[in-house]
C-alpha positions as CSV (number, residue, x, y, z in Angstrom):
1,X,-28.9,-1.1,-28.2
2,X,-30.7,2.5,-27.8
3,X,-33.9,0.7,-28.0
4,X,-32.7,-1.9,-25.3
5,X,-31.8,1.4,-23.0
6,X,-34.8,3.1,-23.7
7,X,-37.0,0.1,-22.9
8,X,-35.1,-0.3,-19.3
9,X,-35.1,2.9,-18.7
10,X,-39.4,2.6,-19.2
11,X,-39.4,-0.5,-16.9
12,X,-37.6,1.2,-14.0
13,X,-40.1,4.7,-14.0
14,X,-42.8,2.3,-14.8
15,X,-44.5,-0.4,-12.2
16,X,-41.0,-2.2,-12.2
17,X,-42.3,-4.6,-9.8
18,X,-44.2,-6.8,-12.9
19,X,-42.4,-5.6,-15.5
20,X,-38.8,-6.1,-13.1
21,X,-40.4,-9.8,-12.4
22,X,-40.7,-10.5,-16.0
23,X,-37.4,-9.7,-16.9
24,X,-35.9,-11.6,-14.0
25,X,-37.7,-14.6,-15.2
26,X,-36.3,-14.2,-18.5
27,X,-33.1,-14.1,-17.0
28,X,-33.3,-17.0,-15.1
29,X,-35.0,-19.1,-17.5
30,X,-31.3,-19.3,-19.1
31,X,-29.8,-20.6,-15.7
32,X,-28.9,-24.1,-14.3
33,X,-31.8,-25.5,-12.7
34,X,-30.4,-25.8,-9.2
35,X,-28.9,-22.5,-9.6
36,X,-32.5,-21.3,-11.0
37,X,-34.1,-22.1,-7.6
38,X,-32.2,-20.7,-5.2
39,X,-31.8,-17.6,-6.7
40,X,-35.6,-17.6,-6.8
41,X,-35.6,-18.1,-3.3
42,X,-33.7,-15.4,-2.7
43,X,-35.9,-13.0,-4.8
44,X,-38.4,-14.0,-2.1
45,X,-36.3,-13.1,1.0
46,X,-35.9,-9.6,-0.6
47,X,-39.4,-9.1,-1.5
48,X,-40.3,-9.8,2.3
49,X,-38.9,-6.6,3.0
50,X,-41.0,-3.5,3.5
51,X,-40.1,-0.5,1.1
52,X,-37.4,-3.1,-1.2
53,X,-38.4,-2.9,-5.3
54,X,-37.1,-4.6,-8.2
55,X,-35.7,-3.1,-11.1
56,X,-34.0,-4.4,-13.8
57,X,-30.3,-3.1,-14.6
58,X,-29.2,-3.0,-18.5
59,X,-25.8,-3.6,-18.8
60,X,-24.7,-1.7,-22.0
61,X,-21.1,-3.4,-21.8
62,X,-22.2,-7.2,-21.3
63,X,-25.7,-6.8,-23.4
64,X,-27.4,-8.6,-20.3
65,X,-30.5,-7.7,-18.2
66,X,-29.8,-8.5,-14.6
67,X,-32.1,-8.3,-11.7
68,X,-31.2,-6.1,-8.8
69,X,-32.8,-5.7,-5.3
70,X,-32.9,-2.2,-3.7
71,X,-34.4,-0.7,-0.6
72,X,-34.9,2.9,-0.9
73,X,-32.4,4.1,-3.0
74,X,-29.9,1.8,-1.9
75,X,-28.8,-1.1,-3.5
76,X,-28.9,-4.3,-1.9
77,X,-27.6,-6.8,-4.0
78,X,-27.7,-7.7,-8.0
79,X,-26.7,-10.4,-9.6
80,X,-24.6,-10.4,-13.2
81,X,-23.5,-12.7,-16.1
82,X,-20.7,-10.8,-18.0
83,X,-17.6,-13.3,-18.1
84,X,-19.1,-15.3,-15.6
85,X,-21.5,-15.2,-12.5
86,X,-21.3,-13.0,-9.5
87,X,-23.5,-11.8,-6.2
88,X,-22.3,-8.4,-6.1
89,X,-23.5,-6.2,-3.1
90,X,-23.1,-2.6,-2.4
91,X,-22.2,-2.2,1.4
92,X,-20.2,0.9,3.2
93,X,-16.8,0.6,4.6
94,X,-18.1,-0.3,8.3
95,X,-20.4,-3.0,6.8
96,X,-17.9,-5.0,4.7
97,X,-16.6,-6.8,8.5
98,X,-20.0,-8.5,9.1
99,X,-20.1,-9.8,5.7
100,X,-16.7,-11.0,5.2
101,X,-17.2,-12.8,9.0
102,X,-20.7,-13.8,7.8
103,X,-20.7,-17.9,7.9
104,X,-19.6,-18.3,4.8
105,X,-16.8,-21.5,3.3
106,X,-13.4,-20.1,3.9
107,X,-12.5,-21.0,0.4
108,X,-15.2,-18.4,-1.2
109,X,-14.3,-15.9,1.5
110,X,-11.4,-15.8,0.1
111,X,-12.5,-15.2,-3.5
112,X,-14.5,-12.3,-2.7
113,X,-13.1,-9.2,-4.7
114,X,-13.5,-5.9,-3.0
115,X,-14.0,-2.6,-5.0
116,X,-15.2,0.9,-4.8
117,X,-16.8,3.0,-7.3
118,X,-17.0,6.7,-6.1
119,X,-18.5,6.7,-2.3
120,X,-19.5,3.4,-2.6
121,X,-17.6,-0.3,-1.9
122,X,-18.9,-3.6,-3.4
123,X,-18.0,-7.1,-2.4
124,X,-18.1,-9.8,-5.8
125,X,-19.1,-13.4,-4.5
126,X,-18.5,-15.3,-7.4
127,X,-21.4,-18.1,-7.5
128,X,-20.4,-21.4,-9.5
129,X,-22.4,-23.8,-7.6
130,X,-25.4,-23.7,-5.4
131,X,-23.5,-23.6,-2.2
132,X,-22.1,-20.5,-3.8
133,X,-25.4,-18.9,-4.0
134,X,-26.7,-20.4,-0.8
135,X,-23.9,-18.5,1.0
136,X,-24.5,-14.9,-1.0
137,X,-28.3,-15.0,0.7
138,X,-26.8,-15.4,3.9
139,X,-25.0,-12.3,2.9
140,X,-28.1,-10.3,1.8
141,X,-29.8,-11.9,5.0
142,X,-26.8,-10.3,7.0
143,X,-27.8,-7.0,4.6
144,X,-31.2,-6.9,5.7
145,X,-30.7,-6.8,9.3
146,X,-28.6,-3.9,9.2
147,X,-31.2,-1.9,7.1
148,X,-33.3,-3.4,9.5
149,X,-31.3,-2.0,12.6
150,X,-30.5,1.8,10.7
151,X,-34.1,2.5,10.8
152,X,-33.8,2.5,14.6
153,X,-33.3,6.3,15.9
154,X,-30.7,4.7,18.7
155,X,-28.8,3.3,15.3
156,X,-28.7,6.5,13.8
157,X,-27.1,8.6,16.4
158,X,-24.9,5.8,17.5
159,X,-23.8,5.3,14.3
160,X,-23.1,9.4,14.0
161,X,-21.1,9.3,17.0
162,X,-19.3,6.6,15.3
163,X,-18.8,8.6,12.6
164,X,-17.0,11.7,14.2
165,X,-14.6,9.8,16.2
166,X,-14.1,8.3,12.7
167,X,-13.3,11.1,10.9
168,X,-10.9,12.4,13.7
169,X,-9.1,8.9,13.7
170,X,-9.0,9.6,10.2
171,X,-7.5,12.8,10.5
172,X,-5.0,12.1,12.7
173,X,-3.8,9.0,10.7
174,X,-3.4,11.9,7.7
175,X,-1.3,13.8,9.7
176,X,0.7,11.3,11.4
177,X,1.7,10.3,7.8
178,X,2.5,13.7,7.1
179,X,4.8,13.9,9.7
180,X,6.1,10.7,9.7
181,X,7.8,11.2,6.2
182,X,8.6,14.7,6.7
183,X,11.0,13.2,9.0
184,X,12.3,10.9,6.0
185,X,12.3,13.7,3.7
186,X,14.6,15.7,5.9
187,X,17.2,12.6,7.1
188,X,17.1,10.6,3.2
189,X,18.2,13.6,1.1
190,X,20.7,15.4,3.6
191,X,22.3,13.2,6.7
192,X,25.0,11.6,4.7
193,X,25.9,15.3,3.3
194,X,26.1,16.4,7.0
195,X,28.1,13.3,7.8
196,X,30.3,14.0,5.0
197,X,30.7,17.8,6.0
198,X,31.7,16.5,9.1
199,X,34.8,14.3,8.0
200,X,33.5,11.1,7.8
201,X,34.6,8.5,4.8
202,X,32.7,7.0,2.2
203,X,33.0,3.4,4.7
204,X,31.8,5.0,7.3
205,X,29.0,6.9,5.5
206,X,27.8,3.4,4.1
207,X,28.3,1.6,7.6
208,X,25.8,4.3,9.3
209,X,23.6,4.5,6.9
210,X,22.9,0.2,6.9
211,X,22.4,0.8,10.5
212,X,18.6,1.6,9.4
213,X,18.3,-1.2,6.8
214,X,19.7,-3.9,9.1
215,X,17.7,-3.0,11.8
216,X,14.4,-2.9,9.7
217,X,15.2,-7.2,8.9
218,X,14.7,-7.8,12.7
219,X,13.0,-5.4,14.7
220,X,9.9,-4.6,12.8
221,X,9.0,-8.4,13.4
222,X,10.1,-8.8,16.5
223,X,8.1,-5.7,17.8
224,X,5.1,-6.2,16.0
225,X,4.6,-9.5,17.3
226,X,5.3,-8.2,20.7
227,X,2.6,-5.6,20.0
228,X,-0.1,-7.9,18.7
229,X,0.7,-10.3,21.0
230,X,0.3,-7.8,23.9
231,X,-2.5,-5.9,21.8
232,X,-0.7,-2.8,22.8
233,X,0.0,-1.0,19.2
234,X,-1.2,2.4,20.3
235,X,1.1,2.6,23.0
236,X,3.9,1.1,21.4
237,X,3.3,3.3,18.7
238,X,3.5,6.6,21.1
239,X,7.0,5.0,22.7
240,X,8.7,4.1,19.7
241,X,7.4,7.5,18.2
242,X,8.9,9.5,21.6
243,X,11.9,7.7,21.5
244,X,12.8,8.7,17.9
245,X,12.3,11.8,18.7
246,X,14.5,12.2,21.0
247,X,17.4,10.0,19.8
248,X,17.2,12.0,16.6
249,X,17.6,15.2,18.4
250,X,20.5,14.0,20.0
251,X,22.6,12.5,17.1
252,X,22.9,16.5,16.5
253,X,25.8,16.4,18.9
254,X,28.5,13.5,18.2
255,X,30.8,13.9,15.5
256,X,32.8,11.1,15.2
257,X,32.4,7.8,13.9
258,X,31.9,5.6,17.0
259,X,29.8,7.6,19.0
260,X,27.0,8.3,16.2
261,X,26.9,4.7,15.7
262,X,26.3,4.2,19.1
263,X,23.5,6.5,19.5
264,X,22.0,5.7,15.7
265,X,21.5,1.6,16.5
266,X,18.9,2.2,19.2
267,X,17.3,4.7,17.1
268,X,16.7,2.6,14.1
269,X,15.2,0.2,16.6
270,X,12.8,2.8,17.9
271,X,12.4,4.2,14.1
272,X,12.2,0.8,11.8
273,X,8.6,-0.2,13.2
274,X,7.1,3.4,13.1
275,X,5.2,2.5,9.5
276,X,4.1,-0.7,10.5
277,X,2.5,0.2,13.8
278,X,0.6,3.0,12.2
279,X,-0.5,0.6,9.0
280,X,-1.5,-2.2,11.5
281,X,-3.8,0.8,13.3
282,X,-5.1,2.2,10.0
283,X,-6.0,-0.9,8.4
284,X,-8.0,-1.9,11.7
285,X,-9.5,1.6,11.0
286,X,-10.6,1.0,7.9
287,X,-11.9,-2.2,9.2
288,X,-11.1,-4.2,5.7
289,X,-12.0,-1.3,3.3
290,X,-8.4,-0.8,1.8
291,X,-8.8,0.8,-1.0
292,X,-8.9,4.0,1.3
293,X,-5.7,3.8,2.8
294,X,-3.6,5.8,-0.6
295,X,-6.0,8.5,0.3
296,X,-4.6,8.3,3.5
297,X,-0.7,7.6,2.9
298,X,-0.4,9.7,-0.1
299,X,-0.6,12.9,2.7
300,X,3.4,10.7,3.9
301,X,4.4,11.8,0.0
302,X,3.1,15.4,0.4
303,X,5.0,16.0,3.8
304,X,8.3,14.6,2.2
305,X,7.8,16.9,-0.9
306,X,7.3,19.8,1.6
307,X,10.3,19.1,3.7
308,X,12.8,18.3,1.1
309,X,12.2,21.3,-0.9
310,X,12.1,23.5,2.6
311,X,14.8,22.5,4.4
312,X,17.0,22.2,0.9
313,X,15.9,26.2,0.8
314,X,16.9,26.7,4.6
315,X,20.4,24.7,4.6
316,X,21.9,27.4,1.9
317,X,21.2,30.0,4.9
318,X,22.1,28.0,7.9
319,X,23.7,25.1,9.0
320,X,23.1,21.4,8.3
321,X,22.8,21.0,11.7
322,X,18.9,22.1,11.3
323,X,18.5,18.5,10.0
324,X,18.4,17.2,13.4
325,X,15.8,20.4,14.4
326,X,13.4,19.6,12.1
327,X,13.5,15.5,12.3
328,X,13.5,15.9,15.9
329,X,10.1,18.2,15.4
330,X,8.2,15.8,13.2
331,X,8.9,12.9,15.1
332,X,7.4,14.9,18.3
333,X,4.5,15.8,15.9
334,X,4.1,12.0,15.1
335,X,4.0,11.7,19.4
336,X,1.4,14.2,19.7
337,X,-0.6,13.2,17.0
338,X,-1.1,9.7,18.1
339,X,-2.6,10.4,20.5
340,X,-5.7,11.0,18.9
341,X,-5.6,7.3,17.1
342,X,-6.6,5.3,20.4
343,X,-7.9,2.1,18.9
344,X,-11.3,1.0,20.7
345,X,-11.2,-2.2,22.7
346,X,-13.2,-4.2,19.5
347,X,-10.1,-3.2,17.4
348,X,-7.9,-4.3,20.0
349,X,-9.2,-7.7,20.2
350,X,-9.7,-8.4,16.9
351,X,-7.1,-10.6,15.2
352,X,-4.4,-12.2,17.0
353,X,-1.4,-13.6,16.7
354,X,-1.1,-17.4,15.8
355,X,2.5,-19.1,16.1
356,X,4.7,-19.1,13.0
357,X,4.7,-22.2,11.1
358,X,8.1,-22.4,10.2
359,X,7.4,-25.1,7.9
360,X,5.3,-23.0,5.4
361,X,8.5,-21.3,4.5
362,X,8.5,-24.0,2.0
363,X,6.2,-22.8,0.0
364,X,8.6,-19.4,-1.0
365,X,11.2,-22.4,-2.1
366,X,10.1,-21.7,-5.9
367,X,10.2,-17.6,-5.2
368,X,13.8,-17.6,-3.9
369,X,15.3,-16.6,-7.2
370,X,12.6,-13.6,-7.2
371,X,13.4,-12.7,-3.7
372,X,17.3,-12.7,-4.8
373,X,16.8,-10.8,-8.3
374,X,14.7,-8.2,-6.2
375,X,17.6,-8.0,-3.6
376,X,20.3,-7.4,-6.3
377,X,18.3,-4.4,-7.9
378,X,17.4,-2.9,-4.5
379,X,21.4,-2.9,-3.7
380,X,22.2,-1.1,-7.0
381,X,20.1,2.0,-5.3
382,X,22.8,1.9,-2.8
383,X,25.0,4.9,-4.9
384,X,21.9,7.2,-4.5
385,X,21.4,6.6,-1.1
386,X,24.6,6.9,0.1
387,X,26.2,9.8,-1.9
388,X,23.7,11.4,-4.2
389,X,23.0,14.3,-2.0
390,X,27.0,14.5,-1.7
391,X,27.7,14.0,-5.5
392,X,25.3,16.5,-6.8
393,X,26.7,19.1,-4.6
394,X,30.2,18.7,-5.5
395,X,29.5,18.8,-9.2
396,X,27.5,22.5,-8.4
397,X,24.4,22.0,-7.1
398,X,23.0,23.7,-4.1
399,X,21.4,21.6,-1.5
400,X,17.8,23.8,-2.4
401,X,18.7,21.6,-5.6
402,X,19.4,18.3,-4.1
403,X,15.6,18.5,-1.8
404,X,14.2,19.2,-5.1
405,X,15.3,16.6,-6.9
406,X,14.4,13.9,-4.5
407,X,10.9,16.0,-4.2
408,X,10.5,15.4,-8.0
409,X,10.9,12.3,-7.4
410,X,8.5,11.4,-4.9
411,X,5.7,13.0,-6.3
412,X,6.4,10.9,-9.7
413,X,6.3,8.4,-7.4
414,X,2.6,9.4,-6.1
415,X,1.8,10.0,-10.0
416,X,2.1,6.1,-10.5
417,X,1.3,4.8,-7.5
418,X,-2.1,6.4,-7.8
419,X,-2.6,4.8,-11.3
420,X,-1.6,1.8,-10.3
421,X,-4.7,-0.5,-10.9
422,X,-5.1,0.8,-14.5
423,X,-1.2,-0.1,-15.1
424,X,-1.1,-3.2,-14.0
425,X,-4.5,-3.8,-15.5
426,X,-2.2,-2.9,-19.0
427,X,0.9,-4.4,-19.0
428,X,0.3,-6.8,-15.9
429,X,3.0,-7.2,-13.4
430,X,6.2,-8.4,-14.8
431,X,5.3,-5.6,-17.6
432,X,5.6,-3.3,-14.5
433,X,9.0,-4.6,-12.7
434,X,10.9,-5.1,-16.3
435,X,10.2,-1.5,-16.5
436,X,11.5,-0.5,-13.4
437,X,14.5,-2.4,-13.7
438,X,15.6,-1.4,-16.9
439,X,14.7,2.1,-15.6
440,X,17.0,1.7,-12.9
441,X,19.9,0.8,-14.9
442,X,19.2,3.6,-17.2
443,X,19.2,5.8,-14.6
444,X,22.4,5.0,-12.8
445,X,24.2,5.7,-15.9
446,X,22.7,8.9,-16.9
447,X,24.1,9.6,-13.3
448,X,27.6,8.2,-14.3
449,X,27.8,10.7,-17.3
450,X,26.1,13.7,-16.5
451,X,28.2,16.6,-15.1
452,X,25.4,19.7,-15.0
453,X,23.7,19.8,-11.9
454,X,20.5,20.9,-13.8
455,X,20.3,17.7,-16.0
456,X,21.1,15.5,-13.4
457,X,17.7,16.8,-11.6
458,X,16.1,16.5,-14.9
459,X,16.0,12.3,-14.5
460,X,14.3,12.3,-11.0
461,X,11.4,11.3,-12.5
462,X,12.7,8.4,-13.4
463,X,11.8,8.0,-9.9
464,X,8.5,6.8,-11.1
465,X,9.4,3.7,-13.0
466,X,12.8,2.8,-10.9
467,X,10.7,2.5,-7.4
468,X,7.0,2.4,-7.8
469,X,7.2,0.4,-11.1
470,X,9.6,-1.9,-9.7
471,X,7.4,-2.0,-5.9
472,X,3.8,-1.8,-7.7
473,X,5.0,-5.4,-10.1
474,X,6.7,-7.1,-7.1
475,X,4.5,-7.0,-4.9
476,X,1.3,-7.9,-6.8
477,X,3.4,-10.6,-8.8
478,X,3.9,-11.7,-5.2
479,X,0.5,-11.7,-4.3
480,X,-0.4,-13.4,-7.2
481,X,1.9,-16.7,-6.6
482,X,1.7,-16.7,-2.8
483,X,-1.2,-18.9,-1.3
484,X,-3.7,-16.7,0.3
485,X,-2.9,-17.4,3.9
486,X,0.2,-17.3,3.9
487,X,0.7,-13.5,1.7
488,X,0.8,-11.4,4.5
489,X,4.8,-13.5,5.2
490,X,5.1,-13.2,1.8
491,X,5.2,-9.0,1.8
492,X,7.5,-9.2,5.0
493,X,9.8,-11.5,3.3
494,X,9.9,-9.2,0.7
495,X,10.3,-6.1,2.2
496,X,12.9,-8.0,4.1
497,X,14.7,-9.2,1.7
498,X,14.5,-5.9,-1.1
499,X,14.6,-3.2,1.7
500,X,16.5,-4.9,4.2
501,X,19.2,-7.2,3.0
502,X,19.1,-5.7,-0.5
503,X,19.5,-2.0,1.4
504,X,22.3,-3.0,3.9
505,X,24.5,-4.6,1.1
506,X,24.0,-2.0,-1.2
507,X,24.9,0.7,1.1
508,X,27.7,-0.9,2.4
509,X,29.0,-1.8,-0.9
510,X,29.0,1.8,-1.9
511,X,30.1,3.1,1.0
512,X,33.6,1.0,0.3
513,X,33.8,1.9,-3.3
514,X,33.1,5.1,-3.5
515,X,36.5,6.8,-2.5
516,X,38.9,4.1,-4.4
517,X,36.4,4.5,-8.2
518,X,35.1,7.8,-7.6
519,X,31.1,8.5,-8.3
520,X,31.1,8.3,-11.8
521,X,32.6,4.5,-11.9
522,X,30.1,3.3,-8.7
523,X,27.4,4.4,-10.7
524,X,28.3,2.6,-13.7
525,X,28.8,-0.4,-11.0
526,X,25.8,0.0,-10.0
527,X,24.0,0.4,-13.4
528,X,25.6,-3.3,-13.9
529,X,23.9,-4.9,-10.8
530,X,20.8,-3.4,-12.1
531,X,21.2,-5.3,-15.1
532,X,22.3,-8.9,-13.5
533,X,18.9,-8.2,-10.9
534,X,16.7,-7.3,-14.2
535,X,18.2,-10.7,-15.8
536,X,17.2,-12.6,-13.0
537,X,13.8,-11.6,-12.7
538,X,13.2,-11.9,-15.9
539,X,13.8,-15.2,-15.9
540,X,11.9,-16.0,-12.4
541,X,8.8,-14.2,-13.5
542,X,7.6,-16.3,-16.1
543,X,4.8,-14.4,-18.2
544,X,3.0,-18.0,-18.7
545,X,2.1,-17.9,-14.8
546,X,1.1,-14.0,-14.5
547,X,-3.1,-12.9,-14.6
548,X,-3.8,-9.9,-16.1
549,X,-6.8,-7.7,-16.3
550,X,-7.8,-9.0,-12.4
551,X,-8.3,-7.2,-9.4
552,X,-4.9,-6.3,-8.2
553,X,-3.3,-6.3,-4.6
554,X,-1.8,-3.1,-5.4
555,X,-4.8,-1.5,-6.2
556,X,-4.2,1.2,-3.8
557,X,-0.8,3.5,-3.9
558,X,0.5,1.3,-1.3
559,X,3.2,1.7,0.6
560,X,5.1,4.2,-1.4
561,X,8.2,3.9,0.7
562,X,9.4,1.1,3.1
């Protein structure tokens, strides 16, 4: 093997351009005839170009020689054998678009794998026939021209100015997410404490709080596909973002029942499509390169930290009142801050919207008892939604203690959500949701029989397995039995289903139950609705049916709250 290595590494200081030709020869002499000619017509294209060499890449892993094209020191294009064979191209994020619209069959468009190794993103063509390979030179044609066109000096500083609005856009989306969640991580730990302090019964507590829930089923949908209808995002985006604002600022004043509800409906309208306006805009930023966007959303995870451990700190000095201060704030920080994310008019007319064929709902008939197990764990988290904030307090804690433990939390959270790719690479999806359900069930009972406030923040990080765990196996198991045009109604159906049905039941089941069993026995409920979901999808996700060791959807730390 040493020897191999040392011998490559002579060919590619040496004149690679025989010694590279040789061992491409040698290489292809092992190939399918047809497959044989057409990659030797593409070797042609590439040597056209002025200033492209060949080397020869050693592949320590597979033991195989493979011939790669470069220009520069760029990579263009090589192709591999190692458990089977693939055109793989190294582009940059605002390339991957004109490849992935190059004229290419649908059906291998959609079998491209995307992945990104340091700075750099690679597309994987996999090439089992010689209309395979025929369509991977079209791609390194498409490849050429832009090295072609970055030569020009016009290119160059276009392509700078590009890059600065770029890095603003990107900027802004950071700090939108940063705001955005502050928000959450000042109203999900501490408004049903203030509602409590202000008289209101466990009902009613669970009857506001599904407001939210309830309102995400319908509006985000409805909305959305007013806004890409319309191709007007951005500035549905800045209303909905205004709107909350305001609203929140004013649910500061009611105290009874009837009129918060009043006021909280139309907020949860404005508030429910906030997350998916801004993913719609970062993804077109991106423009397909998704593997960036937990760089980007992780900065949501660090602003709910921040406010939940602040404003837990501030609410032992001052009223809970400040709630309302602070949401208010963030929510005007989300208004000002979009302005800056202006989408340009290509992002606006990209896409579209095409009508909704009701009749594909068919194909989720076989995922309905996923969908249902999903739902039944998601309403067991109705106990910690509801009253967590309100339990811990009563048994000691200080509220500083109760924005801690839900900061603990979260950033477990992050923790797994980051390593997502190499966990599901392990134990594979349903390995991943068993976990979290059992988790869950575990941890509503260590809630049910703890009693020091200190112990009870001890098993936030269970956090990690009893949401991302659970949300990082659904979803890709989801992805992975959905066909591919029809996933994007697969996610909304789920997050439908889990966070909006699943939510609104479980909060308005806790809501009634917890004055008439106390906290100790609805957690113990609770814990046994965890274990009817976890039976359920164990028996819906069948571990004959699940691929491991692929390229996940959830390779990025998605979206680590709904």
């Amino acid at each position: 093997m040493a020897r191999a290595a040392a011998d490559h590494n002579g060919r590619r200081r040496g004149k690679g351009g025989r010694r590279g030709s040789e061992g491409l020869d040698e290489f292809l002499e092992g190939l399918d005839g047809r497959v044989r000619t057409v990659l030797e017509a593409l070797r042609a294209r590439v040597q056209e170009l002025p200033d492209v060499q060949e080397g020869i890449k050693y592949d320590r892993m597979g033991a195989e020689w493979t011939p790669t094209a470069y220009a520069g020191d760029r990579q263009i294009y090589h192709v591999h054998i190692k458990g089977g064979m693939h055109g793989v191209m190294t582009v940059s994020a605002d390339e991957a678009p004109a490849f992935l619209a190059a004229s290419i069959p649908e059906d291998l468009k959609q079998a491209i794998t995307r992945g990104r190794s340091r700075a750099r993103t690679w597309l994987s063509v996999p090439l089992k026939s010689v209309r395979d390979v025929t369509a991977f030179m079209k791609m390194v044609e498409v490849k050429h021209r832009l090295l072609s066109e970055e030569s020009s000096p016009r290119r160059r500083g276009a392509r700078a100015a590009r890059s600065g609005r770029a890095g603003g856009v990107t900027r802004a989306l950071k700090q939108y997410y940063f705001c955005y969640f502050a928000a959450v991580g000042l109203i999900e730990p501490f408004l049903t404490l203030y509602w409590r302090q202000l008289g209101l019964s466990g009902p009613q507590i669970g009857v506001l709080y599904s407001v939210t829930p309830a309102t995400a089923i319908v509006a985000p949908w409805v909305l959305g596909y007013l806004a890409d209808r319309t191709r007007r995002q951005w500035e549905l985006l800045l209303a909905t973002s205004l709107v909350s604002a305001v609203l929140f600022a004013v649910l500061a004043w009611p105290a009874g029942f009837w009129p918060i509800f009043a006021l909280i409906i139309p907020y949860a309208v404005a508030k429910t499509p906030l997350l998916p306006f801004v993913n719609s805009l970062t993804f077109a930023h991106l423009a397909h390169d998704r593997s960036a966007y937990g760089r980007l959303r992780v900065w949501g995870s660090v602003g709910y930290i921040v406010t939940a451990v602040v404003l837990g700190s501030l609410m032992e000095r001052a009223t809970t009142g400040i709630i309302f201060l602070g949401g208010a704030v963030a929510y005007l920080g989300c208004t000002v801050i979009a302005l800056r994310m202006r989408p340009s008019e290509r992002q606006r007319t990209e896409g579209g919207v095409a009508p909704i064929a009701w009749q594909d709902l068919a194909a989720f008939r076989p995922l309905i008892p996923f969908f249902v197990g999903c739902l039944i764990i998601a309403a067991s988290g109705g106990a910690l939604r509801n009253f967590f904030g309100i339990d811990l307090t009563a048994k000691g804690g200080s509220t500083g203690l109760v924005g801690l433990s839900w900061a603990i939390g979260v950033a477990a959270e992050v923790i797994v959500m980051l390593q997502g790719p190499r966990l599901l690479s392990r134990f594979g999806a349903r390995g991943l949701l068993l976990a979290g359900c059992l988790a869950t069930a575990i941890r509503w009972t260590l809630y049910a029989v703890l009693t020091e406030p200190l112990l009870i923040v001890a098993v936030s990080p269970l956090h990690a397995l009893t949401f991302a765990s659970f949300y990082l196996g659904a979803i890709d198991h989801l992805e992975q039995q959905t066909p591919a045009a029809l996933r994007t109604t697969g996610q909304g159906l789920f997050s439908a289903m889990t966070f909006g049905v699943g939510g609104t039941l479980g909060n308005l089941l806790s809501g009634w139950l917890f004055e008439p069993l106390g906290m100790p026995i609805l957690y113990l409920v609770s814990a046994a609705i965890a274990v009817v979901g976890t039976a359920v999808l164990a028996l819906s996700v069948s571990p004959a049916r699940e691929v491991v060791g692929r390229p996940h959807a959830a390779r990025t730390a998605g979206s680590l709250r709904p």
